[in-house]
MARTIMAR-44702 format. One record per residue (C-alpha): residue in three letters; x, y, z; residue number from 1. Coordinates in Angstrom, 1 decimal. Layout:
MARTIMAR-44702
+-----+--------+--------+--------+-----+
: res :     px :     py :     pz :   n :
+-----+--------+--------+--------+-----+
: ALA :      X :      Y :      Z : NUM :
...
+-----+--------+--------+--------+-----+
END
This chain:
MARTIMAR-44702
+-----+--------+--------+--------+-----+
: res :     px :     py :     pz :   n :
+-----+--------+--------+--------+-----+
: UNK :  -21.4 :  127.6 :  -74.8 :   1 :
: UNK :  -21.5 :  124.5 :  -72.3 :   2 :
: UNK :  -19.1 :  124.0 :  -70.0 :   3 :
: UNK :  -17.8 :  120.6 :  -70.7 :   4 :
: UNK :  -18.0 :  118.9 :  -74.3 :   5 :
: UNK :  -20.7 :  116.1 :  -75.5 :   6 :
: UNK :  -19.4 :  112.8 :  -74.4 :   7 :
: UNK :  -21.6 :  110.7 :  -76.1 :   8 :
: UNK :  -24.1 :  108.7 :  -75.5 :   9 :
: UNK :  -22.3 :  105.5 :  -73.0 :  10 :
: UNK :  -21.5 :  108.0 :  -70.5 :  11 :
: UNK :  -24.2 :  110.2 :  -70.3 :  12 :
: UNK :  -26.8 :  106.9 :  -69.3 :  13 :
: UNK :  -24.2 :  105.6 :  -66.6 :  14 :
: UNK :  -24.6 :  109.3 :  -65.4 :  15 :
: UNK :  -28.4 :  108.6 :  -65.5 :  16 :
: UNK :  -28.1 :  105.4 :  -64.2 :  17 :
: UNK :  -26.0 :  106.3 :  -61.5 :  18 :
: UNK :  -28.4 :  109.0 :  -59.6 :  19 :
: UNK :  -30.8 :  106.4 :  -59.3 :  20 :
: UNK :  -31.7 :  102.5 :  -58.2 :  21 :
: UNK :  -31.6 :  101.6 :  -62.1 :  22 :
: UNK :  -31.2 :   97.5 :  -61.2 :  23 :
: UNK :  -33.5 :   97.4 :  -58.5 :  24 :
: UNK :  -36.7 :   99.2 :  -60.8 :  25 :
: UNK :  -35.1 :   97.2 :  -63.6 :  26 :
: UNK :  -35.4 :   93.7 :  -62.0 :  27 :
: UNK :  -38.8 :   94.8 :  -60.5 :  28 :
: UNK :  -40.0 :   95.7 :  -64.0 :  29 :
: UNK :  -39.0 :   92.7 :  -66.0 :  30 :
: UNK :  -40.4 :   90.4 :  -62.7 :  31 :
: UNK :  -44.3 :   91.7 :  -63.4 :  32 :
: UNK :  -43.3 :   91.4 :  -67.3 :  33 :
: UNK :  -42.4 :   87.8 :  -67.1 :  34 :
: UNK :  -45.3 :   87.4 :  -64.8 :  35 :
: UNK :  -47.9 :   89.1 :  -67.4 :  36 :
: UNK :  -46.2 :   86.6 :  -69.9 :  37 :
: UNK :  -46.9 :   83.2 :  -68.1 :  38 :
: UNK :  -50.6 :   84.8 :  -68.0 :  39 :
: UNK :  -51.2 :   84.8 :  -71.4 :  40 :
: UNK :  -49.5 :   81.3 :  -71.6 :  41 :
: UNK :  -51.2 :   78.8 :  -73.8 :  42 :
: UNK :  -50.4 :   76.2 :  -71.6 :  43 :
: UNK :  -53.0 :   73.8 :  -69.5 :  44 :
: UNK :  -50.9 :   74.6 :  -66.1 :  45 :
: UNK :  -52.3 :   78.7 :  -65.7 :  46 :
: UNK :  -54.0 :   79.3 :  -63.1 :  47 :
: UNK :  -56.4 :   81.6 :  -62.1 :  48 :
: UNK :  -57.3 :   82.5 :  -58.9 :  49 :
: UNK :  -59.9 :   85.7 :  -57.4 :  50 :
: UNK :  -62.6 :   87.7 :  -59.4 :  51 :
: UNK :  -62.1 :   86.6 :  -63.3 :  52 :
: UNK :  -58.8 :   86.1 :  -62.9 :  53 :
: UNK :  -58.4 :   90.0 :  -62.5 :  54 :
: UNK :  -55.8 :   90.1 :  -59.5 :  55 :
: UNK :  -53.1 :   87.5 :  -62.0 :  56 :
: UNK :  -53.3 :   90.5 :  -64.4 :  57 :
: UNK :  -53.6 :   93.6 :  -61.9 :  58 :
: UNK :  -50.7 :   92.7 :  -59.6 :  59 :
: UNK :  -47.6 :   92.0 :  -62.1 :  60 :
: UNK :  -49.1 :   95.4 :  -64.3 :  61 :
: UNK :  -48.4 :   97.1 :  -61.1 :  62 :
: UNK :  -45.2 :   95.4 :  -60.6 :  63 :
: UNK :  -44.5 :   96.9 :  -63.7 :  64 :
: UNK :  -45.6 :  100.4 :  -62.8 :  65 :
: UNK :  -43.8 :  100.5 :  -59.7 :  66 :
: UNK :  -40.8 :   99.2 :  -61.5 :  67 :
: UNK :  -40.8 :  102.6 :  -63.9 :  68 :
: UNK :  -41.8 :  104.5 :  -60.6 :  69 :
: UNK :  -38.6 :  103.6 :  -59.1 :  70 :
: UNK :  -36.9 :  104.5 :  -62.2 :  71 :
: UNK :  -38.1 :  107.5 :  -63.1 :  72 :
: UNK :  -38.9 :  108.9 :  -59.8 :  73 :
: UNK :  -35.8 :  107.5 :  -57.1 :  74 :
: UNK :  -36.9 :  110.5 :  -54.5 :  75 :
: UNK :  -39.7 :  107.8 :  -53.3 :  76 :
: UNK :  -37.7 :  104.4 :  -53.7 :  77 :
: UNK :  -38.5 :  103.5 :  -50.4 :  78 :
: UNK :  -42.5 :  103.1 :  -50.6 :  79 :
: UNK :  -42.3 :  101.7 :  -54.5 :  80 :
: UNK :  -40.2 :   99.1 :  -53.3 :  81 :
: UNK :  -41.8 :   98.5 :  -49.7 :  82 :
: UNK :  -45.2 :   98.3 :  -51.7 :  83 :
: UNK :  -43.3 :   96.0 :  -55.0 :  84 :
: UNK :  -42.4 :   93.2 :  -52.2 :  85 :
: UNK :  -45.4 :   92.9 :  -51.4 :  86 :
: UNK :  -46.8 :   93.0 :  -54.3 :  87 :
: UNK :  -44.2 :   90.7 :  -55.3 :  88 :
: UNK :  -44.9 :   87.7 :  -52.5 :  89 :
: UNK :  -48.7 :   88.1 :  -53.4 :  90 :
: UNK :  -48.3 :   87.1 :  -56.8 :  91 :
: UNK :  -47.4 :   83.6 :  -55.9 :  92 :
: UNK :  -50.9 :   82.6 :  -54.9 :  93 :
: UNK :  -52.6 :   84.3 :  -57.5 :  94 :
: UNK :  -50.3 :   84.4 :  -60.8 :  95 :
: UNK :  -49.3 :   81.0 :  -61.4 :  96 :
: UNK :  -47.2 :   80.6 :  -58.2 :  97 :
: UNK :  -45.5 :   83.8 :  -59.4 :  98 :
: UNK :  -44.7 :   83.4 :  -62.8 :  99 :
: UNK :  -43.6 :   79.7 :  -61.6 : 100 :
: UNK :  -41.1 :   81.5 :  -59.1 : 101 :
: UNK :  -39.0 :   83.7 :  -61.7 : 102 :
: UNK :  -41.1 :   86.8 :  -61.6 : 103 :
: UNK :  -41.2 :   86.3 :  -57.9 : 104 :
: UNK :  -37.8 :   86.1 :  -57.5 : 105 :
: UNK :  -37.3 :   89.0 :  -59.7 : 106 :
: UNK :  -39.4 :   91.4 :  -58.3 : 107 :
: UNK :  -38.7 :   90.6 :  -54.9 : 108 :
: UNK :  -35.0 :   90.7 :  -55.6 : 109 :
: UNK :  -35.1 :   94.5 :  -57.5 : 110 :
: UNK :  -37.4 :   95.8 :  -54.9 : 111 :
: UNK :  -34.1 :   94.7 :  -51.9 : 112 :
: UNK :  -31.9 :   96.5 :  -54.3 : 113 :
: UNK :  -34.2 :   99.7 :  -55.3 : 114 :
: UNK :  -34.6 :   99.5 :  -50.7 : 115 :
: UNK :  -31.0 :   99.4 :  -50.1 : 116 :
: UNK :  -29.8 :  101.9 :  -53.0 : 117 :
: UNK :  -28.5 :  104.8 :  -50.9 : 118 :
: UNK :  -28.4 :  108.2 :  -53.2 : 119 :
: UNK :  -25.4 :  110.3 :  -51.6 : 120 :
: UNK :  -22.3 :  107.5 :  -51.2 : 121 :
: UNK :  -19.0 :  108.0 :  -51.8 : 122 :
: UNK :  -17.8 :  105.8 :  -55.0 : 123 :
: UNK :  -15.9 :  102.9 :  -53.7 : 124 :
: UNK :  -12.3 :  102.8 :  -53.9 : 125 :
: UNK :  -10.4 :   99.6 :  -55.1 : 126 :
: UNK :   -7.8 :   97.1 :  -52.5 : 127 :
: UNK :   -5.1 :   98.5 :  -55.1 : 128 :
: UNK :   -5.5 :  102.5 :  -54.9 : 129 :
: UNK :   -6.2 :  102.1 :  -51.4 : 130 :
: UNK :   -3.0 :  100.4 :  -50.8 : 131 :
: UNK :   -1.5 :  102.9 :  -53.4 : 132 :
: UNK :   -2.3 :  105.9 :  -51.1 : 133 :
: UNK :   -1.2 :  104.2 :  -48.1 : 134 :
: UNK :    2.1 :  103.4 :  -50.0 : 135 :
: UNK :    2.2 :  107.1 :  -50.7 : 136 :
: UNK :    1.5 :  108.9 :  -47.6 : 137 :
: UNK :    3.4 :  106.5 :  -45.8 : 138 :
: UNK :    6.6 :  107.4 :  -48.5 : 139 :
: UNK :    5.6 :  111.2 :  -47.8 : 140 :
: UNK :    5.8 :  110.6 :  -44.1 : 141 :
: UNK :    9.1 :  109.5 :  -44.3 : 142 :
: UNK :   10.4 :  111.8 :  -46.8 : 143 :
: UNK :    9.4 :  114.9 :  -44.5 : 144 :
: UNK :   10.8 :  112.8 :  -41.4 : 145 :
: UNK :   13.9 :  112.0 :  -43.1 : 146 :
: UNK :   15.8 :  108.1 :  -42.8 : 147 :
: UNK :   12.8 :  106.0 :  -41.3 : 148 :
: UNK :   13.6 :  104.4 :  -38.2 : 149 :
+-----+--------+--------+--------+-----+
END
């Protein structure tokens, strides 16, 4: 029998979400899918620039991959999101300015987030249960001690 009950499914993906840079390989994701969409644009701006237009279709699909990389595989966040700036910044001169800056700012914005995500921290404490312990051990203190002076 398992040790603690089924909690359902809300809990279970914050779990999931928390053991890894979930916003960071998120943002990176959807920056090379709203890329890949202002490629197939029908619109007389689009831009194509390098062999067939291949690199304005190449670059956000591996934005994409790296994205799912990050998610699915947080032990090597660092390289997916070293490689998905740069990736990223070369997008703007050869997929419409980068999606027309959104995908750009996206990607370049989850792969920060996906670099900065550190694994093993401490969850942060709120002003008011910090000030709540300090109240306490400070009422402790001068229970043991007696009339303060």
């Amino acid at each position: 029998m398992p040790k603690c009950p089924y909690r359902g499914p809300r809990p279970a993906s914050r779990g999931w979400r928390g053991r890894r840079p979930f916003w960071g390989g998120l943002l990176l994701a959807l920056g090379g899918g709203e890329i890949l969409f202002t490629e197939k644009a029908s619109m007389k701006v689009v831009m194509h620039i390098g062999m067939q237009g291949l690199a304005g279709y190449l670059l956000p699909t591996l934005m994409v991959l790296l994205g799912l990389l990050i998610l699915f595989n947080p032990g090597q966040r660092l390289f997916y999101s070293l490689t998905g700036i740069l990736v990223s910044l070369s997008t703007w001169l050869t997929s419409n300015l980068g999606g027309f800056f959104i995908g750009l700012l996206l990607g370049a914005t989850g792969s920060c987030l996906a670099f900065g995500w550190l694994p093993d921290q401490e969850p942060r404490v709120s002003r008011r249960k910090r000030r709540q312990q300090v109240r306490s051990t400070a009422r402790n203190m001068t229970d043991e001690a007696g009339e303060p002076a």
